[in-house]
PyMOL Python script that loads the backbone (N, CA, C, O; Angstrom):
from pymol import cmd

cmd.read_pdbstr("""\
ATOM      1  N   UNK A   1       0.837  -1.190   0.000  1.00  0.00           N
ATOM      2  CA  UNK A   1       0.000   0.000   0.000  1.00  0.00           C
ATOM      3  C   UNK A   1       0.873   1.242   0.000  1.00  0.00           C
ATOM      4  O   UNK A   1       1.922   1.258   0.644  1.00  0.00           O
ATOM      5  N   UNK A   2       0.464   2.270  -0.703  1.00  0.00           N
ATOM      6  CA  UNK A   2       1.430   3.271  -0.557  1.00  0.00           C
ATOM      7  C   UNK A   2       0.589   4.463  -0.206  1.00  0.00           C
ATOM      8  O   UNK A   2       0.100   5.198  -1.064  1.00  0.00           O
ATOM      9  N   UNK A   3       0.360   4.710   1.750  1.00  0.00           N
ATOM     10  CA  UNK A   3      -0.229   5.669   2.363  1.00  0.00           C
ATOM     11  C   UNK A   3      -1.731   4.516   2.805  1.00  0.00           C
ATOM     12  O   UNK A   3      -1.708   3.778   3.790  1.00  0.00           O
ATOM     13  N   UNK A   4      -2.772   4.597   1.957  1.00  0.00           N
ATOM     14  CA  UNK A   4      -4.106   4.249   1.960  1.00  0.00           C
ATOM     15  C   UNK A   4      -4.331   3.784   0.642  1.00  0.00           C
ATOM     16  O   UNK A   4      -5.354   3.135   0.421  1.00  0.00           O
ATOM     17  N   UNK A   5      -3.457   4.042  -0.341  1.00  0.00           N
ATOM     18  CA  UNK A   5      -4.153   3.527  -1.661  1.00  0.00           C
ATOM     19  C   UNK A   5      -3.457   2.082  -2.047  1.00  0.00           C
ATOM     20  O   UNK A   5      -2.229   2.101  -2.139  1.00  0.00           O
ATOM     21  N   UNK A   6      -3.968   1.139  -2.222  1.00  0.00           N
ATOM     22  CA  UNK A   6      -3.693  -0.159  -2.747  1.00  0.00           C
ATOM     23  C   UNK A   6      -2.537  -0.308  -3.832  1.00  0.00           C
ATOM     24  O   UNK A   6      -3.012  -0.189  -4.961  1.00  0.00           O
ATOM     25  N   UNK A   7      -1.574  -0.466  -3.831  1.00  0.00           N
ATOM     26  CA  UNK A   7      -0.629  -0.713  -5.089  1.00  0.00           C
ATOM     27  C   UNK A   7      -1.550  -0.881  -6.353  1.00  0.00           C
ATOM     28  O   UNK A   7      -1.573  -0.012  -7.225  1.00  0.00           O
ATOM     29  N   UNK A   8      -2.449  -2.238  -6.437  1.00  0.00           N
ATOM     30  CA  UNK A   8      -2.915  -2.072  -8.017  1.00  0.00           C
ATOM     31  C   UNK A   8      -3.596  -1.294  -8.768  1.00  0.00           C
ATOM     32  O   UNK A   8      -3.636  -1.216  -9.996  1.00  0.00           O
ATOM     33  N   UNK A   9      -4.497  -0.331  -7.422  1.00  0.00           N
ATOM     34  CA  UNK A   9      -4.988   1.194  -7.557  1.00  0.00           C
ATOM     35  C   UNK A   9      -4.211   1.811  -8.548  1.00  0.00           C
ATOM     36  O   UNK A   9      -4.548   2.025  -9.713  1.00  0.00           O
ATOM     37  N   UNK A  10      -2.669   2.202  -7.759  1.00  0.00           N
ATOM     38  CA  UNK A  10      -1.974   2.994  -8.127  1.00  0.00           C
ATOM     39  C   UNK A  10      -1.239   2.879  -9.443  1.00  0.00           C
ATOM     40  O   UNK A  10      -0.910   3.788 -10.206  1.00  0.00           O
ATOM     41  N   UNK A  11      -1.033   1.470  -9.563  1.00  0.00           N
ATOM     42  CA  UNK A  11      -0.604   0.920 -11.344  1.00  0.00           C
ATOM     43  C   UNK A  11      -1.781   1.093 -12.217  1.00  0.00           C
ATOM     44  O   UNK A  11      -1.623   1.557 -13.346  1.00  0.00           O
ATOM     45  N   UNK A  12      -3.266   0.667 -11.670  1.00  0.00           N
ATOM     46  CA  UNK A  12      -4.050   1.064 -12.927  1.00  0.00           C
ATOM     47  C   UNK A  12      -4.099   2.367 -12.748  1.00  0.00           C
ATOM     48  O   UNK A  12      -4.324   2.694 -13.913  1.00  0.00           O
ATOM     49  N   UNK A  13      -4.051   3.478 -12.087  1.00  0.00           N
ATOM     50  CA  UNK A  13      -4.520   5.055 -12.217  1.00  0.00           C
ATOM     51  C   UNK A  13      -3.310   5.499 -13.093  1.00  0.00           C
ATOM     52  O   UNK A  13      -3.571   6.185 -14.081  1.00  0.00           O
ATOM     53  N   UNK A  14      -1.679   5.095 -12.763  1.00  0.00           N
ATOM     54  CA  UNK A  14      -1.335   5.376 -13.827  1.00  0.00           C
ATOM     55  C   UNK A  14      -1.277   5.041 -15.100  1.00  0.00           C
ATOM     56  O   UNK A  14      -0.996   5.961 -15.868  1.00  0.00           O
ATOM     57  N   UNK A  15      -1.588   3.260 -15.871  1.00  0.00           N
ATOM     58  CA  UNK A  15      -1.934   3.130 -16.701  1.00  0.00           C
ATOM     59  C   UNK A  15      -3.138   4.009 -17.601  1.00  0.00           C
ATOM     60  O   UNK A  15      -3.035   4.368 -18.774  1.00  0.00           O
ATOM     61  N   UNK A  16      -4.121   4.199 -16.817  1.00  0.00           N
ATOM     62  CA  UNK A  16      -5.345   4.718 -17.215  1.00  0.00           C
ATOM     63  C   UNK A  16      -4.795   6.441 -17.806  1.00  0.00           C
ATOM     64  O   UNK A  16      -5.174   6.968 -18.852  1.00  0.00           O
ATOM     65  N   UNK A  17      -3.858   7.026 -16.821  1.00  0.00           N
ATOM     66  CA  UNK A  17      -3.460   8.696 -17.333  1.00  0.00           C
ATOM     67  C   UNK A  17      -2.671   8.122 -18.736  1.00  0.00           C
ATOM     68  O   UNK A  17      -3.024   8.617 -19.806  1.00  0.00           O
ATOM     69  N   UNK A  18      -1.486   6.964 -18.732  1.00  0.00           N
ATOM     70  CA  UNK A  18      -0.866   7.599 -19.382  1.00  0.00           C
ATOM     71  C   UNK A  18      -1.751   7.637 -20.783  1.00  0.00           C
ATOM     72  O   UNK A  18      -1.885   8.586 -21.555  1.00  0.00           O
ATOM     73  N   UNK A  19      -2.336   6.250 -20.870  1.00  0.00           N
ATOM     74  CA  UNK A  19      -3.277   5.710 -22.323  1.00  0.00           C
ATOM     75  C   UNK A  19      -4.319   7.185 -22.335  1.00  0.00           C
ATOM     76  O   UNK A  19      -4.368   7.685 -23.459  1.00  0.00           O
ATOM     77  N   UNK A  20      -5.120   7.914 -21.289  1.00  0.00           N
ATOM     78  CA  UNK A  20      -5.729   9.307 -21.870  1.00  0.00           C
ATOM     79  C   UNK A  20      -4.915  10.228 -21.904  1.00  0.00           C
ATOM     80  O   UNK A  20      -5.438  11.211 -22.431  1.00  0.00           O
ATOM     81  N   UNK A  21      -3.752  10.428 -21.563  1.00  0.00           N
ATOM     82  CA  UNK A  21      -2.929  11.694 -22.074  1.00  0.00           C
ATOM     83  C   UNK A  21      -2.332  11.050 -23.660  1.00  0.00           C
ATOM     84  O   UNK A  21      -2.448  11.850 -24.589  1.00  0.00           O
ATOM     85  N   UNK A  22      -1.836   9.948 -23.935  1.00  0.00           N
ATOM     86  CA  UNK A  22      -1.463   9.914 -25.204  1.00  0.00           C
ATOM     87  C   UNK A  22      -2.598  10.121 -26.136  1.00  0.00           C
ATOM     88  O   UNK A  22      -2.395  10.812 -27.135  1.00  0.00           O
ATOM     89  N   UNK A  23      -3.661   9.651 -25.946  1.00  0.00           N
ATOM     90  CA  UNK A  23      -5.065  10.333 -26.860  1.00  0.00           C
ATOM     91  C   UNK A  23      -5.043  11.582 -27.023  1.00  0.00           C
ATOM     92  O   UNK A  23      -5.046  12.255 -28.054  1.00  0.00           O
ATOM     93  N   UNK A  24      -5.018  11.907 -25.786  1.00  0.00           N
ATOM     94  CA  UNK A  24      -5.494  13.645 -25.668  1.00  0.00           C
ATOM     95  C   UNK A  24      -4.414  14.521 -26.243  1.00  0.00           C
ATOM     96  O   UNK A  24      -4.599  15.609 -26.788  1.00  0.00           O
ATOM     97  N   UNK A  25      -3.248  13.905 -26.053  1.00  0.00           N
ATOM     98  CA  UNK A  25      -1.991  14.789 -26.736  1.00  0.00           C
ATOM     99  C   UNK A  25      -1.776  15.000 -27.981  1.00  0.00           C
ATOM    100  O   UNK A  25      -1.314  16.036 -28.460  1.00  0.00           O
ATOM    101  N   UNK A  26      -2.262  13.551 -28.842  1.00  0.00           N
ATOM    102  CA  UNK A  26      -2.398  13.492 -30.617  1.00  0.00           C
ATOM    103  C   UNK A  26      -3.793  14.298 -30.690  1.00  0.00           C
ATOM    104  O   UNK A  26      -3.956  15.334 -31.334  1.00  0.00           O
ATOM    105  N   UNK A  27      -4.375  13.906 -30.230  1.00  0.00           N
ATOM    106  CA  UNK A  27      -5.668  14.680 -30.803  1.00  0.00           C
ATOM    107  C   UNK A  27      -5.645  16.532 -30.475  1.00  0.00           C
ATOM    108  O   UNK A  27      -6.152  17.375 -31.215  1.00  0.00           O
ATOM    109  N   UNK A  28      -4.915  16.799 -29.178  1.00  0.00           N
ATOM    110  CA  UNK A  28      -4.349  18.465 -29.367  1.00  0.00           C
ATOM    111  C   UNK A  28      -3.445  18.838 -30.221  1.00  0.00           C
ATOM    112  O   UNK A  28      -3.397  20.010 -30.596  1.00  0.00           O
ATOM    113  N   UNK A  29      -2.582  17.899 -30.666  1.00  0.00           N
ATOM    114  CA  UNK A  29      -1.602  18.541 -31.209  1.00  0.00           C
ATOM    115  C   UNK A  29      -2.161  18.441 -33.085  1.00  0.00           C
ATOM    116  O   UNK A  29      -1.602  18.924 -34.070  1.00  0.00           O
ATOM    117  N   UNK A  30      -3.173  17.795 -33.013  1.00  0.00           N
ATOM    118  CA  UNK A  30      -3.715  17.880 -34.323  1.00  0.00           C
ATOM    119  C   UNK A  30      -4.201  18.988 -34.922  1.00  0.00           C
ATOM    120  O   UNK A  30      -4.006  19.555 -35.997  1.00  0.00           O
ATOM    121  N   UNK A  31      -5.285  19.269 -33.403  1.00  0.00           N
ATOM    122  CA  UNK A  31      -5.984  19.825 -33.957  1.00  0.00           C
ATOM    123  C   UNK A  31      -5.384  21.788 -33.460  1.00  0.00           C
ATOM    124  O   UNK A  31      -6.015  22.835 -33.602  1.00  0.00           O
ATOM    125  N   UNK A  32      -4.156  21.583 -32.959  1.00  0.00           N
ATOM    126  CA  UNK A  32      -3.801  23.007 -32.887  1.00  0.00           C
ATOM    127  C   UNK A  32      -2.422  23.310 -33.895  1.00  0.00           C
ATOM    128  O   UNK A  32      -2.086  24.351 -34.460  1.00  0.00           O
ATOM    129  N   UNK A  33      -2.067  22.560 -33.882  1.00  0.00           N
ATOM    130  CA  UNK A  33      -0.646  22.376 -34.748  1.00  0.00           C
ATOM    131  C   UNK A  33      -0.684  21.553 -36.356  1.00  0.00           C
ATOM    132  O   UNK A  33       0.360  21.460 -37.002  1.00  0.00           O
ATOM    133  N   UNK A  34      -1.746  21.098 -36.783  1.00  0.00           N
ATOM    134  CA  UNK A  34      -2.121  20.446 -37.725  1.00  0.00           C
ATOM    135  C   UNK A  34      -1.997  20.810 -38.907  1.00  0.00           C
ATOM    136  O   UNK A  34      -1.536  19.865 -39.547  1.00  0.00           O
ATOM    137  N   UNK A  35      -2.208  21.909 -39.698  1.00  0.00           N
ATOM    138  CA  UNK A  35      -2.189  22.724 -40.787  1.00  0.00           C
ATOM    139  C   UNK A  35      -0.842  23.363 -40.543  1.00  0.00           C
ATOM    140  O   UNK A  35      -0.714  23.915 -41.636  1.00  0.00           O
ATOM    141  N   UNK A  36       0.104  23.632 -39.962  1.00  0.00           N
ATOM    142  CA  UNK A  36       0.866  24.127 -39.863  1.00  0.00           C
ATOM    143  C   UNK A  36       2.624  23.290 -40.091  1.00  0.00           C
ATOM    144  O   UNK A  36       3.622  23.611 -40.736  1.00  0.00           O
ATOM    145  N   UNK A  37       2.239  21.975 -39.071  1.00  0.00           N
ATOM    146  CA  UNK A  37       3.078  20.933 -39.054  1.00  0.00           C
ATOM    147  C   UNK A  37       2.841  19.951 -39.833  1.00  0.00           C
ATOM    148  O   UNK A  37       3.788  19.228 -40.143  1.00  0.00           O
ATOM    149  N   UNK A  38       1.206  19.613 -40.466  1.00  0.00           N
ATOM    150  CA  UNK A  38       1.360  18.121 -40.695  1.00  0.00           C
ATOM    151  C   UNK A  38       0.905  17.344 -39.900  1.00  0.00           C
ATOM    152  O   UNK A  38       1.500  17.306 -38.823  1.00  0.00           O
ATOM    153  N   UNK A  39      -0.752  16.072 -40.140  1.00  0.00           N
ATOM    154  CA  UNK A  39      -1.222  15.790 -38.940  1.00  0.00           C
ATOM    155  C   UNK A  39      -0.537  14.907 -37.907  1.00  0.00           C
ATOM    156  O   UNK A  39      -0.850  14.618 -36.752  1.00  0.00           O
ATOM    157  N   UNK A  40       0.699  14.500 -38.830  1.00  0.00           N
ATOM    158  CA  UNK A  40       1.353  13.030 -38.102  1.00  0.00           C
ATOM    159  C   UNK A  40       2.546  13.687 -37.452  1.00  0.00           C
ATOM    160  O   UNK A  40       2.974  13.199 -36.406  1.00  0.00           O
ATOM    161  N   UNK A  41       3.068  14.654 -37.931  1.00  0.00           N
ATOM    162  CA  UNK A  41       4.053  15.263 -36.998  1.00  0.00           C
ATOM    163  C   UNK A  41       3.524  15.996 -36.177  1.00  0.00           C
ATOM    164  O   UNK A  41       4.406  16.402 -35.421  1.00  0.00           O
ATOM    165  N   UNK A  42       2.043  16.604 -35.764  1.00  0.00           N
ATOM    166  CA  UNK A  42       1.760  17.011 -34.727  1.00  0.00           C
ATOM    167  C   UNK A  42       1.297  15.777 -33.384  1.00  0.00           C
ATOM    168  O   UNK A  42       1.484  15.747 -32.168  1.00  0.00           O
ATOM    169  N   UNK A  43       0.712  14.988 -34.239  1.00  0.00           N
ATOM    170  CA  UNK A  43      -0.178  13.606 -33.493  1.00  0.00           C
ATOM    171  C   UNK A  43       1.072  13.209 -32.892  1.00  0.00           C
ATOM    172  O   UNK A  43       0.939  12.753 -31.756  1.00  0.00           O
ATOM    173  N   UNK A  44       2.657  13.271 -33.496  1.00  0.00           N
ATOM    174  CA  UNK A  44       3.980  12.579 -32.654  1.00  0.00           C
ATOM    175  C   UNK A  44       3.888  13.419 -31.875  1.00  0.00           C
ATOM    176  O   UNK A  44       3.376  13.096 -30.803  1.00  0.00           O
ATOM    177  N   UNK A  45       4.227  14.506 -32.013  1.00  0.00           N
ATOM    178  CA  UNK A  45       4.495  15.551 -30.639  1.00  0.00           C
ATOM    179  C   UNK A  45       3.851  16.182 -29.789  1.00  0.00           C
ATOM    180  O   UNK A  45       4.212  17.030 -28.973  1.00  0.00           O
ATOM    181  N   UNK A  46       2.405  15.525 -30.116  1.00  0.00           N
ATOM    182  CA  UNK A  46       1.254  15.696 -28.828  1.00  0.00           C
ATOM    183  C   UNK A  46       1.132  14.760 -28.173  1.00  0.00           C
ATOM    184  O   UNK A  46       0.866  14.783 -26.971  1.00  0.00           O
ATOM    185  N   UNK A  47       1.300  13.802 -28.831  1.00  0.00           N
ATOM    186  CA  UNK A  47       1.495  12.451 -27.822  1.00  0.00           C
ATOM    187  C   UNK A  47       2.672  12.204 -27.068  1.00  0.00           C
ATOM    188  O   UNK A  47       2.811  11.486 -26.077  1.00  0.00           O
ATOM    189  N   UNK A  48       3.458  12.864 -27.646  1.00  0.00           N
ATOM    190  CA  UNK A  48       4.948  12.723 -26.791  1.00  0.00           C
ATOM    191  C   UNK A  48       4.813  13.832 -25.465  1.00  0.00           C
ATOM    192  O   UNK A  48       5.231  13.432 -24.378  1.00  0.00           O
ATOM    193  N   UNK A  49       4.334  14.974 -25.540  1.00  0.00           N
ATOM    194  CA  UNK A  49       4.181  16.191 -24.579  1.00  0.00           C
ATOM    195  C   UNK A  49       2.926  15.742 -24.052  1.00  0.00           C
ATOM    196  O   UNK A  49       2.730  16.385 -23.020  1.00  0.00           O
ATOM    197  N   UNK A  50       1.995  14.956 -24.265  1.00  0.00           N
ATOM    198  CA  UNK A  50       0.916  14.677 -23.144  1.00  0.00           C
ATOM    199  C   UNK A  50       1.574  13.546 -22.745  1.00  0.00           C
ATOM    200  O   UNK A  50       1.479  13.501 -21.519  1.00  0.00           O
ATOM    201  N   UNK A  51       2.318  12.420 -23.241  1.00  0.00           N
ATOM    202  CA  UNK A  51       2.359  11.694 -21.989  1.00  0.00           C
ATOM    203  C   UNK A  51       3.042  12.670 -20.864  1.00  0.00           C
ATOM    204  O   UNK A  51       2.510  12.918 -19.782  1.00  0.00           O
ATOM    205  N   UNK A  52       4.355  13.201 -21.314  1.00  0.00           N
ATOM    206  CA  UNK A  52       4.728  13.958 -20.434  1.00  0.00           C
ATOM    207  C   UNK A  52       4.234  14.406 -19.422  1.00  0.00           C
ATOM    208  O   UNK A  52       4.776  14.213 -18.334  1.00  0.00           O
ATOM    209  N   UNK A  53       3.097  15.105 -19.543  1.00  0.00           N
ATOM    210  CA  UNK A  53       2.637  15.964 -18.643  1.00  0.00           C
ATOM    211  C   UNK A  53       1.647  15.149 -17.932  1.00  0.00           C
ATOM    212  O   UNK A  53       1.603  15.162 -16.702  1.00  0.00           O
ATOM    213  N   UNK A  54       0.786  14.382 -18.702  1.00  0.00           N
ATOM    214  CA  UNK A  54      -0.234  13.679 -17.853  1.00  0.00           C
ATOM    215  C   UNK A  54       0.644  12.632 -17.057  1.00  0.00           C
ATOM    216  O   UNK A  54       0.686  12.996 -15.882  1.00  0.00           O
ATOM    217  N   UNK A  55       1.332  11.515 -17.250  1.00  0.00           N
ATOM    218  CA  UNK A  55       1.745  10.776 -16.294  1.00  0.00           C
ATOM    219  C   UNK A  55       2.668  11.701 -15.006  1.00  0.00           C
ATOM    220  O   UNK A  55       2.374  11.292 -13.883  1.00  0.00           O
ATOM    221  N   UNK A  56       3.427  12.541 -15.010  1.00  0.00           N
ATOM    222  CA  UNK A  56       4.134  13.513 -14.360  1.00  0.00           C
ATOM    223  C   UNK A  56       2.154  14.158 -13.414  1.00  0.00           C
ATOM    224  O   UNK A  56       2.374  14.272 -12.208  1.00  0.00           O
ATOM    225  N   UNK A  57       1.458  14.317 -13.562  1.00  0.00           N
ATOM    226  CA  UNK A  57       0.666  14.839 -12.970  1.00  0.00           C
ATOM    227  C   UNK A  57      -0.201  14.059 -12.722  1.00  0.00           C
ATOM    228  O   UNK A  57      -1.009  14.660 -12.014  1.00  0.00           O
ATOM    229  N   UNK A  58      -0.748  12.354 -13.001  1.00  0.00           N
ATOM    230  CA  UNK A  58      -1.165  11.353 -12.515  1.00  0.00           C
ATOM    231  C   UNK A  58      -0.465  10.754 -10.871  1.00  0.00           C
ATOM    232  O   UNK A  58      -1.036  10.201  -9.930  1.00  0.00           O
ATOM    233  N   UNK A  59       0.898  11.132 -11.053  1.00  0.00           N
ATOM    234  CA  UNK A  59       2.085  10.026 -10.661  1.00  0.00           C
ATOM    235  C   UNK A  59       1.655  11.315  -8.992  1.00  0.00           C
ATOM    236  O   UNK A  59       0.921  11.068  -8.035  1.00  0.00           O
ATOM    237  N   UNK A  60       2.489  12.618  -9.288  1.00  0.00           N
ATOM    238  CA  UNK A  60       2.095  13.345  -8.229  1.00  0.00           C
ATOM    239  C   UNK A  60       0.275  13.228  -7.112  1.00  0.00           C
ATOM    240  O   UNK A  60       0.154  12.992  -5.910  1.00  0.00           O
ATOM    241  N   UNK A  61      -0.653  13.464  -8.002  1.00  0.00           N
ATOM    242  CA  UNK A  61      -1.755  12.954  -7.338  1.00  0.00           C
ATOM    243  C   UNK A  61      -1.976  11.800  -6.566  1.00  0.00           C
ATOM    244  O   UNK A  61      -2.672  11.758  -5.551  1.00  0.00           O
ATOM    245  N   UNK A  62      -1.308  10.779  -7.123  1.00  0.00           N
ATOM    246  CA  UNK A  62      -1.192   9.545  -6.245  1.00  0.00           C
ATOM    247  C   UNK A  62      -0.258  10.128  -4.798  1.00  0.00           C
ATOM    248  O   UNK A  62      -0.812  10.078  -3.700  1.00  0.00           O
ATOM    249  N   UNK A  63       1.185  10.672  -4.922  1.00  0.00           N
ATOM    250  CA  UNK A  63       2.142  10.804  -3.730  1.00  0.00           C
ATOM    251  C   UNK A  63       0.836  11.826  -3.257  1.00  0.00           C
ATOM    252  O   UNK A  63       0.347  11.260  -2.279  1.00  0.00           O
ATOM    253  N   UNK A  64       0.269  12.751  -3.460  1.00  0.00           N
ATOM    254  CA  UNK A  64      -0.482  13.626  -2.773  1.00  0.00           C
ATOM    255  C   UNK A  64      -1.546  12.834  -2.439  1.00  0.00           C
ATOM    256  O   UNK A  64      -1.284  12.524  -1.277  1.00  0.00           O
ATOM    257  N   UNK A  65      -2.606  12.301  -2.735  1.00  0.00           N
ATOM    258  CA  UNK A  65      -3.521  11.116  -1.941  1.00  0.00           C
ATOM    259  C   UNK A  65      -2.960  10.861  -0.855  1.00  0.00           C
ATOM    260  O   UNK A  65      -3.158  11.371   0.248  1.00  0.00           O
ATOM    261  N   UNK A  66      -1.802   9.565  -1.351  1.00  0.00           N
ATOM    262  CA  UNK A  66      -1.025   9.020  -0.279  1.00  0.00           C
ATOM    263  C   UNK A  66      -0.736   9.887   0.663  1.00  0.00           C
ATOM    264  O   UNK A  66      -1.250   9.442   1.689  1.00  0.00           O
ATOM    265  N   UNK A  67      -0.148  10.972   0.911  1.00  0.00           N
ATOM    266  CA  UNK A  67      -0.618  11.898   2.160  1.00  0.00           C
ATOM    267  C   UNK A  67      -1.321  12.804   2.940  1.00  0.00           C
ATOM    268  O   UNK A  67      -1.102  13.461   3.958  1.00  0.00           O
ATOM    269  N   UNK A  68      -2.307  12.628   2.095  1.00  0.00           N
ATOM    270  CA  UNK A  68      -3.082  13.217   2.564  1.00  0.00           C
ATOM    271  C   UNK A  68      -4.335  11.963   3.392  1.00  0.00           C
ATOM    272  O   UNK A  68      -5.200  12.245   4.221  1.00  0.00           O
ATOM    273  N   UNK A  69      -4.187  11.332   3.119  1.00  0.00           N
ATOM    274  CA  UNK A  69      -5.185   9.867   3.388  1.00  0.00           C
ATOM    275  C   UNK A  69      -4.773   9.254   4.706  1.00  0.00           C
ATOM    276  O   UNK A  69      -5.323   8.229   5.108  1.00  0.00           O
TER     277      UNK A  69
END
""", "prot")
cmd.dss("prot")
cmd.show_as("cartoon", "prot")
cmd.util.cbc("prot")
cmd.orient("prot")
């Protein structure tokens, strides 16, 4: 357990961010960078900058649960 939350909690919550930040990152970077870059070179580098950010901000919410719980 890490704090109150169950280990397999914590492996599926981050599975679950990283698989919707890589969606969410191709599909922003499409649709803001798309006409400009190219849909497949934006869809790479939205998916590359949302995993980034979403697992990095999945991963923290868990250590913050965990102490706060």
């Amino acid at each position: 357990m890490i704090g109150n939350i169950p280990i397999g909690a914590a492996i599926l919550a981050l599975i679950a961010g990283f698989v919707a930040s890589l969606a969410g990152g191709a599909f922003g970077g499409v649709l803001t960078g798309g006409k400009a870059l190219g849909t497949e070179l934006a869809a790479y580098m939205g998916s590359f900058y949302g995993v980034v950010a979403g697992t990095a901000g999945v991963l923290i919410g868990i250590i913050v649960s965990a102490f706060i719980g």
